[in-house]
VEXZASE-540462 format. One record per residue (C-alpha): residue in one letter; x, y, z. Coordinates in Angstrom, 2 decimals. Layout:
<aa=A&X=X&Y=Y&Z=Z>
...
***
This chain:
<aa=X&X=-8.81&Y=34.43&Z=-70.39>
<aa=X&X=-9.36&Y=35.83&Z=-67.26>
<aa=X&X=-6.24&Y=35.60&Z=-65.12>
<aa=X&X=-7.01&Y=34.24&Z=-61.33>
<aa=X&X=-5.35&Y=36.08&Z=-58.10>
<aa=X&X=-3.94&Y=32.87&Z=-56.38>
<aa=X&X=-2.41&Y=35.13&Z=-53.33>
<aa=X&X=-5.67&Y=35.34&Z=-51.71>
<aa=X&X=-6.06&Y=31.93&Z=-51.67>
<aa=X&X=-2.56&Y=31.24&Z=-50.44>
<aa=X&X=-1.97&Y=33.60&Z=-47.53>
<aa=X&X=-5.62&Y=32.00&Z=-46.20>
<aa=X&X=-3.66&Y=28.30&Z=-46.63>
<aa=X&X=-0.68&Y=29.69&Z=-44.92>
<aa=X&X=-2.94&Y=31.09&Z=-42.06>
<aa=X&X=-5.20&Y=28.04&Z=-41.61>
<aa=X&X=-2.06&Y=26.01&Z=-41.20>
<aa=X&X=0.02&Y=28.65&Z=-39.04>
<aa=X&X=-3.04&Y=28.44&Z=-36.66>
<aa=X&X=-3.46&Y=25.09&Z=-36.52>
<aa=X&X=0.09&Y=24.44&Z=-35.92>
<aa=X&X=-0.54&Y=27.13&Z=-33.11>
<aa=X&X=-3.46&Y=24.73&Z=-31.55>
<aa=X&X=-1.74&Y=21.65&Z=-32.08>
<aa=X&X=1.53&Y=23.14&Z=-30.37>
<aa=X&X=-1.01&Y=24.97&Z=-27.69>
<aa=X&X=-2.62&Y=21.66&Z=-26.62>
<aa=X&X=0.31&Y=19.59&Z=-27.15>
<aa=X&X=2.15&Y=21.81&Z=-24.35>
<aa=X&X=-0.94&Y=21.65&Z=-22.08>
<aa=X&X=-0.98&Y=18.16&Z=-22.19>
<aa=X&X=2.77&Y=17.69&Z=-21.34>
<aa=X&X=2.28&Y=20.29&Z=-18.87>
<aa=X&X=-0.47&Y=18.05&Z=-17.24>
<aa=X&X=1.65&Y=14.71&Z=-17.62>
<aa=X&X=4.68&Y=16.19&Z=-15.60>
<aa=X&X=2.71&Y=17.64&Z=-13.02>
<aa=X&X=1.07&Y=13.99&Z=-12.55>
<aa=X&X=4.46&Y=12.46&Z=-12.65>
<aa=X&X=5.59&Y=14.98&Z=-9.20>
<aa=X&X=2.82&Y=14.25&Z=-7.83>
<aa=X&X=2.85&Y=10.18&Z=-7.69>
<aa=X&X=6.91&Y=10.76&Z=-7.26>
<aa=X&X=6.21&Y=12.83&Z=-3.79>
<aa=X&X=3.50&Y=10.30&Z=-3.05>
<aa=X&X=6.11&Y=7.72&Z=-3.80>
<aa=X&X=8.98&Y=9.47&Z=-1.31>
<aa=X&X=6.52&Y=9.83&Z=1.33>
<aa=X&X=4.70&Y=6.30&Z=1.35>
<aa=X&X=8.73&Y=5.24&Z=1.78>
<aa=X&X=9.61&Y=7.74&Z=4.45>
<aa=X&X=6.46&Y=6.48&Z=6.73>
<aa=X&X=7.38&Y=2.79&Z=5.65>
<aa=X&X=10.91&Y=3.65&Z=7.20>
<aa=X&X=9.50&Y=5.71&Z=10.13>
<aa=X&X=7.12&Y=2.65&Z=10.94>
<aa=X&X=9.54&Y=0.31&Z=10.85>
<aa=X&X=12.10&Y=2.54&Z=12.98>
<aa=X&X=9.89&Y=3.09&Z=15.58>
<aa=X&X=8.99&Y=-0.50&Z=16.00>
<aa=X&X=12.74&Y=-1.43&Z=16.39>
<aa=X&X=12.87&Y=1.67&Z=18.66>
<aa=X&X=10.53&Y=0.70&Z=20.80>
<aa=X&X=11.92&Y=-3.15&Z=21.40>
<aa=X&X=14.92&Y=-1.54&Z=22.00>
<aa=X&X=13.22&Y=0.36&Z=24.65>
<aa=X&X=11.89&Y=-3.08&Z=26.13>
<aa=X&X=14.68&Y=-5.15&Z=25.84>
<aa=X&X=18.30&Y=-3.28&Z=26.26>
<aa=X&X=19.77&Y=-6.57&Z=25.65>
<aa=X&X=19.14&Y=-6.50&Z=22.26>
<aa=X&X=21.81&Y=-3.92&Z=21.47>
<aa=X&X=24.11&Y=-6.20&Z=22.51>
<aa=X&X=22.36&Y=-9.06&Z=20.42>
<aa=X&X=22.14&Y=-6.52&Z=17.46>
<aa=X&X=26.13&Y=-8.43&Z=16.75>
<aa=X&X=26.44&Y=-11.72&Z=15.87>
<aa=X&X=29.94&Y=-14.06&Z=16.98>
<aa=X&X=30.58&Y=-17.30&Z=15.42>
<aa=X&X=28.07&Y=-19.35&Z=17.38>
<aa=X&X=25.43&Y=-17.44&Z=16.48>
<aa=X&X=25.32&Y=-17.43&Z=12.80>
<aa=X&X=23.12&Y=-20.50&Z=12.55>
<aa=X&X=20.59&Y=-18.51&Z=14.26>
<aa=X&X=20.93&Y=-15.28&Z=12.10>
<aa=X&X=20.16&Y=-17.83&Z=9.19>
<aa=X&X=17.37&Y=-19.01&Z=11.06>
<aa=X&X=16.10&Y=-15.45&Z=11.74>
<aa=X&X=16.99&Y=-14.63&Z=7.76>
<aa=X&X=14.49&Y=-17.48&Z=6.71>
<aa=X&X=11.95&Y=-16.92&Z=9.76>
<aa=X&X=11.80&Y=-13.22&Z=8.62>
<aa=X&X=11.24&Y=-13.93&Z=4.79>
<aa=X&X=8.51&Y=-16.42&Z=5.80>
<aa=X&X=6.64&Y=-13.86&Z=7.42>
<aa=X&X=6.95&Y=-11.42&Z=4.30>
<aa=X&X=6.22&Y=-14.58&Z=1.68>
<aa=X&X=9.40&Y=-14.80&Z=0.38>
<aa=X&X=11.83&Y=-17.88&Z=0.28>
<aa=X&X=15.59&Y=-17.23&Z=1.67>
<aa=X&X=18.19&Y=-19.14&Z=0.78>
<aa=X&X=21.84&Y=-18.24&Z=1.31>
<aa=X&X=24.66&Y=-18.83&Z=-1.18>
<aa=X&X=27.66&Y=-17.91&Z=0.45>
<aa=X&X=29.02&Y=-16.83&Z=3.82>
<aa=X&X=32.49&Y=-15.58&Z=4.69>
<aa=X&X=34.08&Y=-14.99&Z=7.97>
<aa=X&X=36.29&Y=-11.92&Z=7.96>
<aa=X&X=38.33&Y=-9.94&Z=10.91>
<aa=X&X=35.08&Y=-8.26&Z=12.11>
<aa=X&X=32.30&Y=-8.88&Z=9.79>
<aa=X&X=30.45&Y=-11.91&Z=8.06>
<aa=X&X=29.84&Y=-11.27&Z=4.15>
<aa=X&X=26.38&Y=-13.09&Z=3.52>
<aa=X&X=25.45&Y=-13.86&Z=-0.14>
<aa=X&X=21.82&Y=-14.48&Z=-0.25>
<aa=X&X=18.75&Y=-14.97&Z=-2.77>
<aa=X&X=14.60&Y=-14.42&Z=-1.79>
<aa=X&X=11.98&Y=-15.54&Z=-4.27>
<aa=X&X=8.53&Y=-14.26&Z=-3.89>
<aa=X&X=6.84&Y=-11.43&Z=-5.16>
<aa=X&X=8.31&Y=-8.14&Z=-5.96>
<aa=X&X=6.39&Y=-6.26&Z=-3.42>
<aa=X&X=7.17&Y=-9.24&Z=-0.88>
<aa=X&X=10.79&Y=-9.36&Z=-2.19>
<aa=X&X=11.43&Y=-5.54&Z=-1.61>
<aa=X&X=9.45&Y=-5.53&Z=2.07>
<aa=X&X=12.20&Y=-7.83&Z=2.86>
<aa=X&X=15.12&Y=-6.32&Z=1.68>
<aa=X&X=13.29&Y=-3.13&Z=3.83>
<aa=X&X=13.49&Y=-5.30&Z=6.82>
<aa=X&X=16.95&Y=-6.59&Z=6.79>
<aa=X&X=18.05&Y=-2.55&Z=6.67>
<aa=X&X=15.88&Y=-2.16&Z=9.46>
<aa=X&X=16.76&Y=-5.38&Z=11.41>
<aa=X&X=18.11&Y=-5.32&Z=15.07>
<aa=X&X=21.67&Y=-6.45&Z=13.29>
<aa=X&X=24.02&Y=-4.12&Z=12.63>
<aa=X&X=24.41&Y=-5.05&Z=8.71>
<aa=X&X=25.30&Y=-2.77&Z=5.50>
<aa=X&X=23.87&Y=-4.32&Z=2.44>
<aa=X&X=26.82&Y=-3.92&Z=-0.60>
<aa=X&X=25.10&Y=-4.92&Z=-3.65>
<aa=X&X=21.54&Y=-6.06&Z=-4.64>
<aa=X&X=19.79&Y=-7.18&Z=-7.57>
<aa=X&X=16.39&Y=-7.74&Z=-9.07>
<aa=X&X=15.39&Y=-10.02&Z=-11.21>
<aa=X&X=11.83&Y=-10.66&Z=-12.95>
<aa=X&X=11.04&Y=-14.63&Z=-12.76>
<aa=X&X=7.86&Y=-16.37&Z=-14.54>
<aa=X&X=4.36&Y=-15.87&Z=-13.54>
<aa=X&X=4.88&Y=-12.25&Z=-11.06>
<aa=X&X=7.64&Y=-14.16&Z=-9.00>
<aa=X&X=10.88&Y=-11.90&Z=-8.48>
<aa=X&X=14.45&Y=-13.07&Z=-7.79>
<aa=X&X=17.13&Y=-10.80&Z=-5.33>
<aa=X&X=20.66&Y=-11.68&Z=-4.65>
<aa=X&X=21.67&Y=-9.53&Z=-1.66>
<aa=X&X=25.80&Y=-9.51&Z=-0.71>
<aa=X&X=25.56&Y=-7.70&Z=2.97>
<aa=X&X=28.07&Y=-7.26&Z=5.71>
<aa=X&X=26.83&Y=-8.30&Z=9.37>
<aa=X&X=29.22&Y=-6.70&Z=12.22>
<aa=X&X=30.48&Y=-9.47&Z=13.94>
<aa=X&X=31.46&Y=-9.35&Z=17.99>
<aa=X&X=35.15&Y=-8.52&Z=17.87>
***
């Protein structure tokens, strides 16, 4: 009997899987490689779309500033006026597709705390949220929450200050 030479065979297994774990690894890298690079790329995309959404929207408050310097001084609310902040609230989410409704309102020393919700869409409910930073009030939103409803329709809660006329 004739005795075979299995290292031969062996060392050519070892180096047909070596080199395939080599190509697997290889291609594996260049794919994640690819994936991460797409990811910055939408992510800067992302940052910018928002910077020129903010820069829009600043320069249209800007520039009613610019026509009407009276609205720096309507830019704070007193106690008389909150029914019309409401009305602007629900006037503005109207115009963005979103229903406004407001849970809770507090009157302290020089601020109103405003509890709200908007339904709508999410893009609708964000471009809202968007505009209330960016409205004519001087407000600092403290908390706000999203919530995924039935059928594409989004839920917020917003809790905001408003800067009351001392």
């Amino acid at each position: 009997m004739r005795k075979k030479n299995i290292y031969p065979t062996l060392i050519i297994v070892v180096a047909i899987t070596l080199s395939s774990a080599y190509v697997w690894y290889f291609s594996y890298s260049k794919a994640l490689d690819s994936l991460r690079s797409v990811q910055n790329v939408a992510s800067e995309v992302l940052t910018h779309e928002k910077e020129l959404e903010k820069r829009k929207a600043a320069s249209i408050v800007e520039t009613a500033v610019k026509n009407d310097s009276s609205l720096l001084t309507k830019s704070f609310v007193s106690k008389d006026d909150i029914v019309t902040f409401v009305k602007y609230l629900e006037n503005l989410g109207g115009r963005l597709g979103v229903s406004v409704s407001t849970n809770s309102f507090t009157d302290e020393k020089s601020t109103f705390i405003f509890d709200i919700s908007a339904h709508g869409s999410f893009s609708d409910v964000y471009r809202f949220v968007n505009a209330l930073e960016l409205s004519p009030y001087v407000l600092s939103i403290q908390k706000a929450t999203f919530h995924a409803g039935e059928k594409g329709s989004w839920n917020s809660n917003l809790e905001f200050k408003l800067l009351s006329k001392i």
